[in-house]
C-alpha positions, 0 to 999 in steps of 0.5 A: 500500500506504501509503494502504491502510494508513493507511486501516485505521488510521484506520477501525478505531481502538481508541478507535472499536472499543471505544465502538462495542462498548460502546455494543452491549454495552449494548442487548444487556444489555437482551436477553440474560440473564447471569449473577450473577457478570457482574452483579456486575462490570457494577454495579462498573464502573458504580460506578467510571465514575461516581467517575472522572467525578466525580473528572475533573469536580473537576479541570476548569480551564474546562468546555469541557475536558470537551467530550464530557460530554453524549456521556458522560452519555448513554452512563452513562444508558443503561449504568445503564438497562440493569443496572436491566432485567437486575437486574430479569429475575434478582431477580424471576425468581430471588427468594430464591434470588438470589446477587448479590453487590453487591445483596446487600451494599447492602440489608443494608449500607444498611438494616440489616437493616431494609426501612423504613430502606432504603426512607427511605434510597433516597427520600431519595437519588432525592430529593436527586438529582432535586430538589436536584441534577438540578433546579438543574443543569438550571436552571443549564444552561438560563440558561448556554445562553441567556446565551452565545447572547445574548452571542455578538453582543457577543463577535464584535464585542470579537473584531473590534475587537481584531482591528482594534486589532492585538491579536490575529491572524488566527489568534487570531480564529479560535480565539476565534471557535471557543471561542464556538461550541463554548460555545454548543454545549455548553451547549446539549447539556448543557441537554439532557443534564440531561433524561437525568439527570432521566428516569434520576431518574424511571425509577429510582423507578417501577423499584422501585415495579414490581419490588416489585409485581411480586415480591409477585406471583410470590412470592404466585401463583408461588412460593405465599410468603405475603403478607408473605415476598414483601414483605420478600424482593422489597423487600430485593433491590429496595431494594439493586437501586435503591440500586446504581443510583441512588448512582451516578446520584447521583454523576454528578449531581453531576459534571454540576452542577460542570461545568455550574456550572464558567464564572466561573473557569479554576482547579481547584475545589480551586484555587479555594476555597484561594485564595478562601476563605483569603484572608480570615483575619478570617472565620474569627477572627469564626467563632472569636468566634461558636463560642465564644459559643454554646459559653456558651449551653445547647447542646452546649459540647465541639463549640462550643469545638473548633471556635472553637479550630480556627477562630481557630487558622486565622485568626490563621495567615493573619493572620499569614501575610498579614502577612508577605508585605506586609512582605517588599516593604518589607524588599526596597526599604530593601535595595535602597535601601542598596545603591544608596547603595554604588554609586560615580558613576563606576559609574553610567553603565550607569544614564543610557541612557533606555529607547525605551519604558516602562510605570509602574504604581501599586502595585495594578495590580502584580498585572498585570505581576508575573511571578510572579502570572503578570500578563496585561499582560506577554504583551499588551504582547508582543503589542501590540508585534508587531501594531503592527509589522506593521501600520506595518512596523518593529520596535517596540522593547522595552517596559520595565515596571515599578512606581512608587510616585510613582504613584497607587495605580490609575494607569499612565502611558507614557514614551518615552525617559523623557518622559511620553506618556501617564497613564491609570486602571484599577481592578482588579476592575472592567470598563471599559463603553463607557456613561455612568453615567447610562445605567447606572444606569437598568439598574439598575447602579452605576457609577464615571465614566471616560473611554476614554483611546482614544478620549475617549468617556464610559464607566464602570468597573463592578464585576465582579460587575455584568457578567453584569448587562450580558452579554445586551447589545452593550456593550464591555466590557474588563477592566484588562488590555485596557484598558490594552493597548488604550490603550498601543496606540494611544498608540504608534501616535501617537507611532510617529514618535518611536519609529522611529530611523534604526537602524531605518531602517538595518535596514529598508534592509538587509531589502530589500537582500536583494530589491532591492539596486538600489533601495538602492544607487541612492537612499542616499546618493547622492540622498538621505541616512539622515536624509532616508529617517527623515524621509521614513519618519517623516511616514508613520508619524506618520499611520499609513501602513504602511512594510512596502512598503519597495521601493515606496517607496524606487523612489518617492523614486528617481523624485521625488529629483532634483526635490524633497529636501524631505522633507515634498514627497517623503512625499506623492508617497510617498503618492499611490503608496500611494493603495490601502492608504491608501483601503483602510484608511476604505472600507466592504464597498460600497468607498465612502468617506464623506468631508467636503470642503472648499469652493473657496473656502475651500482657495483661501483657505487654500493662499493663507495658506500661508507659506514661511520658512527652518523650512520652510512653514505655514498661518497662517490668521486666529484667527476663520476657523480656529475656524469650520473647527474648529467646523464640523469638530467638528459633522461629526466628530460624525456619523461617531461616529454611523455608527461611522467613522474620520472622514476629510477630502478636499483638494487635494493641495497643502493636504492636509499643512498641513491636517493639521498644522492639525487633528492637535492638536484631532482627531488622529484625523482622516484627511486624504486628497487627491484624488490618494490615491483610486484609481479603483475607490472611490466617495466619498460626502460628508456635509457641507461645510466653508466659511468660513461659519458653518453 
């Protein structure tokens, strides 16, 4: 009974009921003949949609929120089309006697009483709306389907490497995804909605053409009038009869326009032109000089002098307004400054604590983290911090932000525990482009040098004004806010390592108590110590090996404990046990892993220069062999950029850590695998060969 209730609701919902019963309202009004009286209301209504459409279009933050408009547009056309067939069957089968009242009201308060005025009147307007508004729209239409279908490659693949940069989730992704989709759906319905508005245009005027020769002849050959009564009493009812309809087509024209027009900013209109158009004051002051300075000229000087009165009143109030706003930040820091100069020594200590994380910014990226401007950074960096835990498995501590006018003006810089880690650059109104200048330019686009902190790749910032500019093509393109998250993202993976403490290694061990409290209880302390874990843990993290799978872990180090306590020994048995996640992080779709290897003789040779002292061991390789090696790797680096893959190396299991900390100062980025970290299942494929040799 449940179910059969619940199907009834959802079959038959009020929403559904009435559409569907309007919709057969409207081709039944093409049929069936009504009364005046009903006309009248049918044309109110028309009249009262339209300015709710237009009204609702106004409001719009993003058009997307008015995802069903090229659905609803279809329905007014049609609604309009058939009130224009029913007024035509009542004024040429009625004539002189028609009583509609709105028809009536239009043509004798539109053309006053005057056919040659209300005929100007009525082009006038199926002109501005078919030539002016409809034409532009459908333009506008036709360009923003084309360029979101020619942009959607370039966005999938900014989604995909945010995805895999751990900015967003899963489910973020698919939400993303979606949004492009049902951009380029819209679009595409509105580029072909705007042929219904066109039509309704053309329709509207061949309307009145047929309905005034048809009156003058029922007037003429029916109803006996004479040749001129016909004309005025058919073309009076006519004219108001178009003028009813084609005001409100005008109406939604213009809906149709802002929607369509609506894509470069996620405010309201209203919104929109307040903060963007009275955020220069001086424009105005200029109007000011300029109204007055006609009002000397001989044209009319009363309109001139009010409105350079007005304008320069506008302008010095916002000059004034902008004054003060920038001052207030500078009152606030003397104040805080005195009242720091009150605070005691002893009342300082609460003020020595170093914070695990901060972000320091220059004074034009404050925009950016000022809560109060709703700056996107801060939410990023939450972000940030939640997609890095769960790849490396521990909980990244809180990110302190905050301005610093020591700063250059464009420049941001990353402290961990009050050291500096990191300084960067954006420059706010630009977008980061993963393109050198030189190839810019010969697009035609001016651009200022940069360099991707990420990555060490050249690109540029160029203005945001030139970014449609680069949209049909795949280039990565980042506002300052992703690129500094970006880059604030990879600078904590890198120093991951320092990050994690033993108090969150201690919270790690109580986490898996509560699924493997043996494992725990087994292995700290009595085979291995807090510390040794945090170090073991750390020589993971540093080359970010997730931790998630704490218990596997843990049983590894119970297994290897009684052999080895050096940490550095135990993180790669650790590792060769992990050898699936691992490899699975540098595989392709193919599970082949493109790899560069090492010769025999070579790793021989370096093994045999590993030394051991009481600091622990390390290579120790001759200056002149260890910049062939560099060099060689740098040339096979090079190759892996051009596939567009994380570079990855292949050794022995014994040389595998030294060689790592041999090359993690020149190539960080460089993933150094053993044999015993490939599983089974991957193929590996080798691109070239390092040796001792020059190649």
């Amino acid at each position: 009974m449940n179910s059969l209730t619940a199907f009834l609701k959802d079959t038959f919902k009020l929403a559904d009921i009435l559409i569907a019963f309007m919709l057969v309202m409207i081709i039944g009004l093409m049929i069936i003949p009504i009364s005046t009286f009903l006309l009248d209301i049918l044309m109110t209504l028309n009249m009262a949609m339209s300015i709710t459409v237009l009204l609702v279009a106004m409001y719009l933050s993003q058009p997307l929120d008015f995802a069903a408009f090229p659905s609803i547009l279809l329905v007014l056309t049609l609604f309009r089309l058939s009130l224009n067939v029913t007024s035509t069957r009542l004024v040429l089968g009625m004539g002189s006697n028609f009583d509609g009242q709105v028809v009536l009201a239009f043509a004798k308060f539109v053309t006053g009483g005057n056919m040659v005025v209300g005929a100007v009147a009525f082009c006038i307007i199926t002109l501005v709306q078919f030539v002016v508004i409809t034409k532009g729209s459908e333009r506008v239409a036709e360009v923003a389907a084309r360029f979101t279908l020619d942009a959607m490659p370039g966005k999938q693949m900014s989604i995909d490497a945010d995805l895999n940069a751990g900015l967003i989730d899963a489910e973020g992704a698919r939400e993303r995804r979606r949004k492009i989709e049902r951009e380029a759906t819209f679009f595409g319905s509105m580029d072909g909605a705007n042929k219904f508005v066109r039509g309704d245009s053309v329709a509207g005027i061949v309307i009145v053409f047929i309905n005034i020769i048809g009156g003058i002849l029922i007037g003429r050959f029916q109803h006996e009038m004479e040749l001129g009564e016909a004309l005025e009493t058919y073309a009076k009812l006519t004219i108001g009869d178009g003028l009813v309809c084609q005001i409100p087509a005008l109406l939604i024209s213009i809906a149709t326009g802002m929607v369509i027009t609506k894509s470069a900013s996620e405010q309201k209109l209203g919104t929109d032109i307040t903060q963007q158009v009275l955020k220069e004051p001086r424009a105005f002051v200029y109007t000011s000089v300029i109204c007055f300075l006609f009002a000397l000229t001989p044209l009319p000087t009363i309109p001139f002098l009010i409105l350079s009165a007005g304008s320069g009143f506008l302008g010095f109030y916002l000059l004034r307004k902008e004054h003060i706003k920038a001052t207030q930040p500078e009152a606030a820091a003397a104040e805080g400054g005195a009242k720091d100069q009150l605070k005691k020594p002893e009342n300082l200590l609460g003020t020595l604590a170093l914070d695990p994380i901060s972000l320091k910014t220059g004074r034009n990226l404050v925009p950016l983290i000022d809560p109060s401007q709703q700056g996107p950074l801060l939410e990023r960096i939450t972000l940030v911090r939640y997609h890095i835990g769960q790849e490396l498995g521990f909980v990244i501590p809180g990110v302190r932000v905050m301005d610093d006018i020591a700063l250059p003006p464009n420049q941001y810089e990353v402290d961990i525990r009050g050291t500096k880690v990191a300084i960067g650059e954006a420059m706010m109104g630009y977008h980061f482009v993963s393109l050198p200048v030189a190839d810019l330019k010969k697009k035609g686009v001016a651009g200022l040098e940069a360099e991707d902190p990420s990555t060490g790749a050249k690109g540029a910032w160029i203005p945001d004004a030139q970014v449609s500019a680069l949209q049909q093509e795949s280039v990565t393109m980042l506002n300052p806010t992703d690129y500094i998250a970006n880059h604030f993202s990879e600078v904590i993976k890198s120093h991951a390592d320092e990050i994690m403490t033993r108090q969150n290694v201690q919270s790690l061990l109580e986490l898996v108590k509560n699924t493997n409290a043996a494992i725990v209880r087994e292995l700290v302390p009595d085979m291995l110590s807090l510390g040794q874990v945090h170090k073991v843990l750390q020589g993971l993290v540093r080359e970010r090996v997730s931790i998630r799978d704490l218990s596997t872990i843990l049983e590894r180090l119970a297994d290897y404990a009684h052999i080895s306590r050096d940490t550095n020994l135990l993180a790669e048995y650790v590792r060769q046990s992990l050898a699936r996640q691992i490899c699975g992080r540098y595989v392709d779709k193919n599970e082949t892993l493109t790899v560069v290897t090492l010769d025999p003789r070579l790793e021989e040779q370096m093994i045999g220069a590993v030394h051991q002292s009481e600091y622990g061991s390390f290579l120790a390789l001759d200056p002149t062999l260890g910049e062939r090696i560099l060099a060689q790797l740098t040339n096979h680096i090079k190759n892996f950029n051009r596939m567009k893959r994380t570079p990855v190396t292949l050794c022995s299991p014994r040389l595998r850590p030294h060689f790592k900390k041999f090359t993690e100062r020149s190539q960080p980025r460089l993933a150094v695998l053993s044999y015993n970290e490939i599983v089974p299942q991957v193929k590996v494929q080798s691109i070239g060969i390092i040796s001792s040799e020059d190649i």
